[in-house]
C-alpha positions as CSV (number, residue, x, y, z in Angstrom):
1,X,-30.3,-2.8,-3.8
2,X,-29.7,0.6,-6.0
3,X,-31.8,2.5,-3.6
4,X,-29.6,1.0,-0.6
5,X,-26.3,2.1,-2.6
6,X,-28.0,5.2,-3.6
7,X,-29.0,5.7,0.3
8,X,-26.0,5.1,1.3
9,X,-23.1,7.3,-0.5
10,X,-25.9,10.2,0.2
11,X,-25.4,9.3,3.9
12,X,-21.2,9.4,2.9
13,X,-21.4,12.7,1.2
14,X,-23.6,14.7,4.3
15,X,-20.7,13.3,6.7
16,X,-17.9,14.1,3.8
17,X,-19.0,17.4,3.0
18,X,-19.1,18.7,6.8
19,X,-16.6,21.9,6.2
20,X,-14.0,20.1,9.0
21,X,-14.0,16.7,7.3
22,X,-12.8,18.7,3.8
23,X,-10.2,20.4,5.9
24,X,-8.8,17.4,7.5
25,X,-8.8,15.5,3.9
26,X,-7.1,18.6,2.1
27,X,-4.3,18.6,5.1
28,X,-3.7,14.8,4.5
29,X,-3.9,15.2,0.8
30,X,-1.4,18.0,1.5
31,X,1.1,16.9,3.5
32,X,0.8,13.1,2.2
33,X,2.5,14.7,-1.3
34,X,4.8,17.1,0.4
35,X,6.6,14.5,2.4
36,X,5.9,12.0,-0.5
37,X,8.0,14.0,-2.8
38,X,10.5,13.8,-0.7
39,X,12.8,10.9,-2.1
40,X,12.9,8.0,0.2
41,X,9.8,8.9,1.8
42,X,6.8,6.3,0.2
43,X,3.7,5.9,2.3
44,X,4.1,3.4,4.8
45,X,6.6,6.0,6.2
46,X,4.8,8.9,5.5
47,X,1.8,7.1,7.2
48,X,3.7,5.6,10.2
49,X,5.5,9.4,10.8
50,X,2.1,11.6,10.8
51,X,0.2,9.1,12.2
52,X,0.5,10.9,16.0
53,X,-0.5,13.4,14.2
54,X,-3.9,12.1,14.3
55,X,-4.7,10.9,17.7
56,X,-6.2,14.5,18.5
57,X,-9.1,13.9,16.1
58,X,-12.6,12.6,16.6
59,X,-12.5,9.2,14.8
60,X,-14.0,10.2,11.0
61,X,-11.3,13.0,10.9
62,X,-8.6,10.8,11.6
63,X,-9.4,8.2,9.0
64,X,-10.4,10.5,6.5
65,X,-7.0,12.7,7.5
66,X,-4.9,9.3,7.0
67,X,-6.0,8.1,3.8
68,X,-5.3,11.5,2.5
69,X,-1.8,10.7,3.8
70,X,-1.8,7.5,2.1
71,X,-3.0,8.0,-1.4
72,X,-1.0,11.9,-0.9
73,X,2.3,10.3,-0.5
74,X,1.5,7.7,-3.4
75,X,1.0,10.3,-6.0
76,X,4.1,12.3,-4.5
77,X,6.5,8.7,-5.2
78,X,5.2,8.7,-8.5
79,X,6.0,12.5,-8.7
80,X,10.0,12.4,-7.8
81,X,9.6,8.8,-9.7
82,X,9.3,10.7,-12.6
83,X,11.5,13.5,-11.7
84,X,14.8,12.4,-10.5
85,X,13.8,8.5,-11.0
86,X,13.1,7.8,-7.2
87,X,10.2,5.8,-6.9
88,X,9.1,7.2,-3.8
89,X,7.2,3.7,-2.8
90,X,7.7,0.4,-4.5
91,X,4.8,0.7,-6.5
92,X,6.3,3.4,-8.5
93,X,9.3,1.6,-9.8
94,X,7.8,0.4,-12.9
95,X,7.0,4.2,-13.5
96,X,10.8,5.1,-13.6
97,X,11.3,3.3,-16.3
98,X,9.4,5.3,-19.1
99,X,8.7,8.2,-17.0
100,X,12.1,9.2,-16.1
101,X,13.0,9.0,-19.8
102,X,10.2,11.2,-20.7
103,X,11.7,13.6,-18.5
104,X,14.6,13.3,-19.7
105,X,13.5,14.5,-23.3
106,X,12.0,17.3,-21.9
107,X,8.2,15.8,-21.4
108,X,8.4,15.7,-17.5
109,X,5.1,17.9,-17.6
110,X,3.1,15.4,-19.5
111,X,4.1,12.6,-17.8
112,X,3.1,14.1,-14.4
113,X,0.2,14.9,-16.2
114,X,-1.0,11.6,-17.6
115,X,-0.3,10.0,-14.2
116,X,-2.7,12.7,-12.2
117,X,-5.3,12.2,-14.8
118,X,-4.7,8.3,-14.6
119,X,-4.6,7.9,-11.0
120,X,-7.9,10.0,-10.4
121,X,-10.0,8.4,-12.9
122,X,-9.2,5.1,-11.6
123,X,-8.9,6.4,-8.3
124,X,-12.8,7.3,-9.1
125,X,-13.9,4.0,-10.4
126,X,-12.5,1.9,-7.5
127,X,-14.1,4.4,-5.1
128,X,-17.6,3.2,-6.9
129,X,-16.0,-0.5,-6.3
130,X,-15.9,-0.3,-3.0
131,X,-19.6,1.0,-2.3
132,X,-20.5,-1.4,-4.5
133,X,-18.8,-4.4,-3.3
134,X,-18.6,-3.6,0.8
135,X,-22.1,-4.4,1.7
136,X,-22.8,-8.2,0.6
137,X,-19.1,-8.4,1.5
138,X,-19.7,-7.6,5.1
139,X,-22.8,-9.5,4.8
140,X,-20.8,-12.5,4.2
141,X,-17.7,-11.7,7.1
142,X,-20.8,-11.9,9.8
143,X,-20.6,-15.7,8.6
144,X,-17.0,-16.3,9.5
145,X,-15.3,-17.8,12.5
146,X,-11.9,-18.4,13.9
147,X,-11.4,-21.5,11.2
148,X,-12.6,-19.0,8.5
149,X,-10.6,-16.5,9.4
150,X,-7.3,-18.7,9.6
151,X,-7.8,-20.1,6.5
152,X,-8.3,-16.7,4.5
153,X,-5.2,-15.7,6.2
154,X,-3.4,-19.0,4.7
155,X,-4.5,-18.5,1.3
156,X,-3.5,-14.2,1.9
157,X,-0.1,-15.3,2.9
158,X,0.7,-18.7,0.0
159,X,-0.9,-15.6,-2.4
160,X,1.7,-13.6,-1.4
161,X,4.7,-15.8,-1.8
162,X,3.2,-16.4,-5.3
163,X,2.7,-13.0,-6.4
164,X,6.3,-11.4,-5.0
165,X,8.6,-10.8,-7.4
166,X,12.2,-12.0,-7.2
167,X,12.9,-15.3,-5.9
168,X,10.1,-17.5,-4.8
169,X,12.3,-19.1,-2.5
170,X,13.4,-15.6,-0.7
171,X,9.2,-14.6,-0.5
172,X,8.8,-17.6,1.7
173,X,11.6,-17.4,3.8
174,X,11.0,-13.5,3.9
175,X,7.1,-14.4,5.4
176,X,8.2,-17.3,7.7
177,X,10.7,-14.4,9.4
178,X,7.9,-12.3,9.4
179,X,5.9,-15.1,11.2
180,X,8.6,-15.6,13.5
181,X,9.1,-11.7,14.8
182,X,5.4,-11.4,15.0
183,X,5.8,-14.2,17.7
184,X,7.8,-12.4,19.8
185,X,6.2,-11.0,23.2
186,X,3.8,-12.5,25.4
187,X,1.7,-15.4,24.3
188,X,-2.8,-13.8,24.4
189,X,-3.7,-17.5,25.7
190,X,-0.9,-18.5,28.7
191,X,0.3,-15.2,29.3
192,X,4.1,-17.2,28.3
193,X,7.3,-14.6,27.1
194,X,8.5,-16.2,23.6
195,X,11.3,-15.2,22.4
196,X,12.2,-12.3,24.6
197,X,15.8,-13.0,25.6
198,X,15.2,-10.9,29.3
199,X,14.8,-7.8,27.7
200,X,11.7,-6.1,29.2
201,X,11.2,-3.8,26.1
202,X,10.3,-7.2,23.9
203,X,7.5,-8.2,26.5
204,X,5.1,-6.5,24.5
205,X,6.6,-7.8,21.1
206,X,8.2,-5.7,18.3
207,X,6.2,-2.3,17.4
208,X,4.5,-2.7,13.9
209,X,5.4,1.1,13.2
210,X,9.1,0.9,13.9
211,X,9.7,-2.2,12.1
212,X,7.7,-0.7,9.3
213,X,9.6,2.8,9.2
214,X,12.9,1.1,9.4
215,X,12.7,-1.6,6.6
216,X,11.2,1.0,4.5
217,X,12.1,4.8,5.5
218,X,15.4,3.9,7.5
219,X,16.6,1.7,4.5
220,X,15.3,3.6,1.6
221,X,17.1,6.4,3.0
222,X,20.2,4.5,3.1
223,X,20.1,3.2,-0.5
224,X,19.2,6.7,-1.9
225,X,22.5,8.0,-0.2
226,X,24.8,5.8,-2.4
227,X,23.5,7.3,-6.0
228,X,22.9,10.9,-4.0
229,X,25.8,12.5,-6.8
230,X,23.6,11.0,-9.6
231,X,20.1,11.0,-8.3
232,X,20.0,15.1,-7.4
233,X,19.7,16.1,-11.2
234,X,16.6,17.1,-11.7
235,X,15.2,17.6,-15.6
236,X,15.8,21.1,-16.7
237,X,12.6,21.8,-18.9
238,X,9.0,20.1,-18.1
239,X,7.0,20.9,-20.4
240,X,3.4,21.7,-20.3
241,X,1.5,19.8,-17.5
242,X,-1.8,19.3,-19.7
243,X,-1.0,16.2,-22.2
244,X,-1.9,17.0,-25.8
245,X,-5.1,15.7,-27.7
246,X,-3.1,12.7,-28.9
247,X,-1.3,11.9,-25.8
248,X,-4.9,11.3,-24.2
249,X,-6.3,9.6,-27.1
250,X,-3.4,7.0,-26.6
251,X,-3.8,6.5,-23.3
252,X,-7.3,5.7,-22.9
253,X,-6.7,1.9,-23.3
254,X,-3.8,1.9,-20.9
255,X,-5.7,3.8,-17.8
256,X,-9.1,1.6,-18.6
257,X,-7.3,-1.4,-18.6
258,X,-4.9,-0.4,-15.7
259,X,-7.8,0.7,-13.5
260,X,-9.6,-3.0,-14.5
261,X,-6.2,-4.9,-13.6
262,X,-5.5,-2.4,-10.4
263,X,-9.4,-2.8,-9.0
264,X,-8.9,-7.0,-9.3
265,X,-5.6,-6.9,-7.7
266,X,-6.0,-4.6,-5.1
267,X,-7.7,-6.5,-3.1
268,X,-5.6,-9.4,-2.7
269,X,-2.9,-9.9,0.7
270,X,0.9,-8.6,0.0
271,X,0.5,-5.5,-2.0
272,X,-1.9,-5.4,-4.5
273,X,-0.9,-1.7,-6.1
274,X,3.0,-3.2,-6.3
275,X,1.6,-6.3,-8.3
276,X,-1.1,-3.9,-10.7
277,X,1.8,-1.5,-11.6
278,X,3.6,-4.8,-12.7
279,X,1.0,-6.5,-14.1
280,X,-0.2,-3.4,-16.1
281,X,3.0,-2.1,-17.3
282,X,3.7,-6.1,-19.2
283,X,0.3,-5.9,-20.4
284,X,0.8,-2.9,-22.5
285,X,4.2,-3.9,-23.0
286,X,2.7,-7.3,-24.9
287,X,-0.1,-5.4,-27.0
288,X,2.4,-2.3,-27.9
289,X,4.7,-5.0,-29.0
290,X,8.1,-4.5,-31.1
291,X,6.8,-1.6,-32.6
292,X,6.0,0.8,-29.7
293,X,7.0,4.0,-30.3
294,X,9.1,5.0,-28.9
295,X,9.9,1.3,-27.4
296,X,8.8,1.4,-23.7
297,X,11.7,1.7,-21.4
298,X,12.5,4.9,-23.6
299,X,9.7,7.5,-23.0
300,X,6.7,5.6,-23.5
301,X,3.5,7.4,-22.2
302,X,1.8,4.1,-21.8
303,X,4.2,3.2,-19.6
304,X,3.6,5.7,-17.2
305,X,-0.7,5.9,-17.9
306,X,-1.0,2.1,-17.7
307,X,0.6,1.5,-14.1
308,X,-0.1,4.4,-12.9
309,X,-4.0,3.9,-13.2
310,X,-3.0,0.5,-11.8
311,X,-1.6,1.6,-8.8
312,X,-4.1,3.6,-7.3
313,X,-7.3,1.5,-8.1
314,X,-4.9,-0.8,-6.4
315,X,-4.2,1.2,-3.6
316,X,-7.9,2.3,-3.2
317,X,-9.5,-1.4,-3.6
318,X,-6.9,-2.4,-0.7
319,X,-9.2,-0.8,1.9
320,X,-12.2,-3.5,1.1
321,X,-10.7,-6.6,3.1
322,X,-9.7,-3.9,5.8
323,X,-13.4,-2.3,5.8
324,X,-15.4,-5.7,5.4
325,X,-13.0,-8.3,6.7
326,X,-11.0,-6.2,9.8
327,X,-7.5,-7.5,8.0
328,X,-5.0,-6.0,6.4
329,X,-3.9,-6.4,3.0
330,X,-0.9,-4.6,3.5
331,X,1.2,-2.4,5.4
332,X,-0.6,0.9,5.3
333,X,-3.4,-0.9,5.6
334,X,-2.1,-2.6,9.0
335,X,-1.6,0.8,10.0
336,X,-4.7,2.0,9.4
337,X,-6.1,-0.8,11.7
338,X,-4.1,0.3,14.7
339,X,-5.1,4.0,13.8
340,X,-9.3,2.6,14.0
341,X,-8.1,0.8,17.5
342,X,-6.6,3.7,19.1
343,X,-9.9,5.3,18.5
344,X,-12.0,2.9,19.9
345,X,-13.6,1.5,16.5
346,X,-13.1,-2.6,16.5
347,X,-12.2,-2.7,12.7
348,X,-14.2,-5.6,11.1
349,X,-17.9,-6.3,9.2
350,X,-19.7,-4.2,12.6
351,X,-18.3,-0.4,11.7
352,X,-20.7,-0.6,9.0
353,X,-23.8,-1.4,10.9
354,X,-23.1,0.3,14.0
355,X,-21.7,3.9,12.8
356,X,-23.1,3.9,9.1
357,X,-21.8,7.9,8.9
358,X,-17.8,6.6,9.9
359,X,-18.0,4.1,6.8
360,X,-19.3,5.7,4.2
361,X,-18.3,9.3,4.8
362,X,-14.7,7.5,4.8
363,X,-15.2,5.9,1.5
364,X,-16.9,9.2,0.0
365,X,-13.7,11.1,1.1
366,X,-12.0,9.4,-0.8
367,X,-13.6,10.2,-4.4
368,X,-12.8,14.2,-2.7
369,X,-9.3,13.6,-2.1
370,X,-8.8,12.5,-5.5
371,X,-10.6,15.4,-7.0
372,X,-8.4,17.8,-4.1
373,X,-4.9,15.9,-5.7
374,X,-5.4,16.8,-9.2
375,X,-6.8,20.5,-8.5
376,X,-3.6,20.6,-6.1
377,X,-0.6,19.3,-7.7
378,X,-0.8,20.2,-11.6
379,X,-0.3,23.5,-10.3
380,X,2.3,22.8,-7.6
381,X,4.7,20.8,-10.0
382,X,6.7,24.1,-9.6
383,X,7.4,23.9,-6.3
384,X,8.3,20.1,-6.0
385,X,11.2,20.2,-8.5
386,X,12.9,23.3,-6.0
387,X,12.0,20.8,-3.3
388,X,13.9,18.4,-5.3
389,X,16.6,20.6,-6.3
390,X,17.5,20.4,-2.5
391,X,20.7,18.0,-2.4
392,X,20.5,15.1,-1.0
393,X,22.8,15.7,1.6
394,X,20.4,18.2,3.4
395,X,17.4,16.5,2.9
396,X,17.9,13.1,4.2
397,X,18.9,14.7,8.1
398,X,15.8,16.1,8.4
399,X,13.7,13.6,7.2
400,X,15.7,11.0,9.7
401,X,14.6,13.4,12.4
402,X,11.2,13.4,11.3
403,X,11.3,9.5,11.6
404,X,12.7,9.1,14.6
405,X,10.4,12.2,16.4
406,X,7.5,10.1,15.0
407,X,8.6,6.5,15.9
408,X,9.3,8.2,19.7
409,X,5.5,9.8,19.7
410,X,4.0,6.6,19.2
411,X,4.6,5.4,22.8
412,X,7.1,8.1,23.9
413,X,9.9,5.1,24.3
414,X,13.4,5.5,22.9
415,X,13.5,2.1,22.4
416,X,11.3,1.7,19.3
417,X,13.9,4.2,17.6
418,X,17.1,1.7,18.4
419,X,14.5,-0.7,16.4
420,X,13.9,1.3,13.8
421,X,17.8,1.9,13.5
422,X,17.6,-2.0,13.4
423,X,15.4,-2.8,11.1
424,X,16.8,0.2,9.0
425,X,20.2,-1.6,8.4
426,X,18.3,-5.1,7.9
427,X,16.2,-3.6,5.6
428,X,18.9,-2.5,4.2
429,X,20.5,-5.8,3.9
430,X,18.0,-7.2,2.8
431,X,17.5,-5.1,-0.2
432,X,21.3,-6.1,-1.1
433,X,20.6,-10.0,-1.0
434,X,17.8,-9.1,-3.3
435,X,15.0,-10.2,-0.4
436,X,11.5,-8.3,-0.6
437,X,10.3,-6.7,2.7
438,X,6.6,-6.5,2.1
439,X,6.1,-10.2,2.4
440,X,8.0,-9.9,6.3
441,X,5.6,-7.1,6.8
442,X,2.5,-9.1,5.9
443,X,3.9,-12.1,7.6
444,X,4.4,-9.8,10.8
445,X,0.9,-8.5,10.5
446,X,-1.2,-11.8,9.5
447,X,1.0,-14.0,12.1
448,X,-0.3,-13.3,15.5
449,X,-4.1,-13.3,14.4
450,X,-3.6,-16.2,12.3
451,X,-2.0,-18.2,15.5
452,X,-4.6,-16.6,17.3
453,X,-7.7,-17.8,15.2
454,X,-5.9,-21.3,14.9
455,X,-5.8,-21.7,18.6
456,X,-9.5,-20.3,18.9
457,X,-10.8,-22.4,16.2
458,X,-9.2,-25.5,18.1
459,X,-10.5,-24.9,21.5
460,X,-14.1,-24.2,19.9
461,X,-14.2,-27.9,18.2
462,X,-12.2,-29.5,21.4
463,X,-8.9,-30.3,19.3
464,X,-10.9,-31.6,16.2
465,X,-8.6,-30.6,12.9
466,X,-11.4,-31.4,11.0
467,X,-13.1,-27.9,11.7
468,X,-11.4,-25.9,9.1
469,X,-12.6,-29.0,6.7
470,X,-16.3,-29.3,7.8
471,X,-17.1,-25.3,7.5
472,X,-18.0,-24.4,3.8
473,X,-15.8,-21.3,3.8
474,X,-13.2,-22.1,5.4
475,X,-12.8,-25.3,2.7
476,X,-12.9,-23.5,0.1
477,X,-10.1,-20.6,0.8
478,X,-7.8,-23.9,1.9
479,X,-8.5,-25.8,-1.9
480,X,-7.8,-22.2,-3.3
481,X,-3.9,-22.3,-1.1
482,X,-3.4,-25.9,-2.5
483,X,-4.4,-24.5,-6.1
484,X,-2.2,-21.8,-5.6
485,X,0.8,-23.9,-4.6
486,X,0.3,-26.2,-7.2
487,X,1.1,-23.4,-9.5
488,X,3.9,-22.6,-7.9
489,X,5.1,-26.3,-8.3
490,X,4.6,-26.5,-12.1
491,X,7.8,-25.4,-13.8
492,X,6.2,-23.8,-17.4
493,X,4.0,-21.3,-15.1
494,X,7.3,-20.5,-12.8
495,X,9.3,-19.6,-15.4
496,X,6.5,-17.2,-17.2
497,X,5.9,-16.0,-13.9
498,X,9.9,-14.9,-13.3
499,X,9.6,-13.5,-17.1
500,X,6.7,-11.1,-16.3
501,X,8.9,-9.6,-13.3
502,X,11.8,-9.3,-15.2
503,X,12.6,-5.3,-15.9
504,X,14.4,-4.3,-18.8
């Protein structure tokens, strides 16, 4: 088994270290912070708007080019999170809270420091997860079938009405209107319209992308422009970006612990890295206890190492049930999906067996871009605060142009902008009713194959219910969703649960 794993990321470094393969991960690195610094801009936009961008390039390029994008535009959120406390991605709200105030006393530097040094050591470790972890995991997706694959997504959606923060009862509804929109368009097994209304552009259902960029970019934008007076102050002195001797020394625990919490979470349906960044800051939160100094929510370094870390194992440990399993655990992850099937790759437990030098030069770029994001951005600090000293005003017109000339280029159709304008004020809306949008997005995503698999599973056993009973697997994911519910139900756990979410 060594010598397999050993064989293997040698395999993932000779495809990796090709000179073009660098190139395409330093531009994704590249332009994944630029455009991530930009407030309002987190990664599902970033991704969704460059994404075009990558249909020129043989297949490796464009995955390695993409998750450069991804894990680019999540350090940039934590960047003008930070900065002008924007967290540039939801994930990165937990760092506004101590990081900002850092800033704010003149330690901006070290902050931004701390969470580079964080993010790429547990950026490192998941990488080593996931070459670990992704072979006996594909091993084991050869063994599922349509019933195994509907009840993993069962237990991936009831996991993420448990996990959302906010109100349990606005995460359900939230993925049962995701469930619904996915619906609409033409039915795979009749060839039915549902839900269409006579308008030809719905035949094909809603585009993932559009909805994506307007409950996210479109509405993001739109909530940044009502603090644009207070949130264009940026911090007059940073500081040195290298923390000090004791600054590291105190946040050893926090980035060990928030790369353990981040690794474990990642991986689960509905946005792991949101949940680690949580999870992590309350952690150190509990141990620090009252006497934290200074108490976090006021310029805690811990606060900014812990979730950090979190974050981005979380973000990098998302791409095993994408790699192994073909599904999404959330929505850059969906993305990445329609990115493998514009190029021809069926994603699933086959890319690993049938182009070896696709997977694991894929995984291996991902240790580089890492190692390209910390040699990059301590020194650029500098030129993202004069990005950020660009008002508001002129920033957000251009980036809305940027959205909407990427939305177009998907399938050169006007009509997924209007959507996007759509889903920009609903997401809006929603975020004034206090409603999540990631579980919608993961309900959009998980909706159609889950009907699909249902339906497949059914015709297989001629109607019998019983199938998703009989098959091992597929048991034991459903007795994990009635576990998981049960929890849910018992009013002690709810209540800790809601206290754990709570910000100060």
């Amino acid at each position: 088994m060594d010598m397999d794993f050993i064989s293997n990321l040698a395999l993932g470094f000779q495809s990796a270290l090709s000179w073009t393969h660098i190139l395409y991960c330093f531009a994704g690195v590249s332009i994944g912070t630029l455009i991530g610094v930009m407030p309002g801009m987190g990664p599902v936009a970033t991704v969704a708007m460059l994404l075009p961008a990558t249909y020129a390039l043989e297949p490796s390029g464009a995955l390695i080019m993409l998750a450069g994008i991804y894990y680019g535009a999540q350090y940039g959120g934590s960047t003008t999170a930070i900065l002008v406390n924007i967290p540039g991605e939801a994930a990165s709200v937990v760092t506004c809270l101590d990081g900002h105030q850092m800033a704010k006393r003149g330690r901006a530097g070290a902050a931004l420091g701390i969470a580079a040094i964080g993010s790429f050591i547990a950026g490192c470790v998941a990488t080593l997860l996931i070459a670990a972890f992704a072979p006996p995991l594909t091993r084991l997706a050869f063994e599922f079938g349509p019933a195994e694959y509907f009840s993993l997504m069962v237990l991936g959606l009831i996991g993420a009405v448990v996990l959302a923060t906010g109100s349990l009862l606005k995460a359900i509804c939230m993925i049962l209107l995701g469930l619904l929109i996915g619906l609409i368009g033409t039915d795979v097994n009749s060839g039915a319209l549902r839900y269409t209304f006579g308008v030809d552009e719905l035949m094909e259902g809603i585009d993932f992308v559009a909805l994506s960029m307007g409950i996210f970019g479109f509405a993001e934008i739109m909530r940044n422009l009502e603090f644009t007076v207070r949130r264009t102050l940026v911090p007059g002195r940073v500081g040195s970006v290298l923390p000090t001797r004791e600054d590291l020394k105190v946040c050893a625990g926090p980035i060990a612990r928030g790369t353990i919490l981040g690794s474990l979470l990642g991986v689960l349906p509905g946005g792991g890295a949101l949940l680690a960044s949580f999870a992590s800051y309350t952690v150190e939160k509990k141990l620090a206890g009252e006497k934290a100094d200074p108490p976090f929510g006021s310029g805690n370094i811990r606060g900014v190492a812990g979730p950090e870390s979190a974050n981005n194992a979380g973000a990098q440990t998302s791409f095993i049930p994408m790699l192994t399993l073909g599904i999404p655990s959330n929505a850059v992850m969906a993305l990445m999906i329609g990115a493998m099937m514009i190029h021809d790759i069926v994603p699933g437990p086959q890319v690993m067996t049938t182009d070896p030098s696709l997977f694991w030069g894929f995984i291996v770029a991902m240790w580089i871009g890492n190692l390209i994001l910390v040699i990059l951005n301590l020194p650029m600090i500098s030129v993202w605060i004069q990005l950020l000293k660009v008002p508001y005003r002129m920033l957000y017109p251009a980036i809305l142009v940027f959205c909407c000339i990427g939305v177009f280029s998907i399938n050169n159709n006007v009509w997924d902008v209007w959507v996007t304008v759509f889903f920009g004020f609903v997401g809006y809306l929603f975020s004034k009713l206090g409603c999540e949008p990631a579980p919608l997005v993961l309900g959009f995503i998980l909706g159609p194959m889950m009907e699909e698999n249902l339906r497949r599973a059914l015709l297989l056993s001629r109607g019998d219910p019983m199938t998703f009973i009989t098959s091992p697997i597929s048991c034991g994911f459903l007795i994990a969703s009635v576990f998981l519910i049960i929890i849910v139900a018992l009013p002690a756990l709810r209540k800790t649960r809601e206290e754990a979410f709570r910000e100060d």
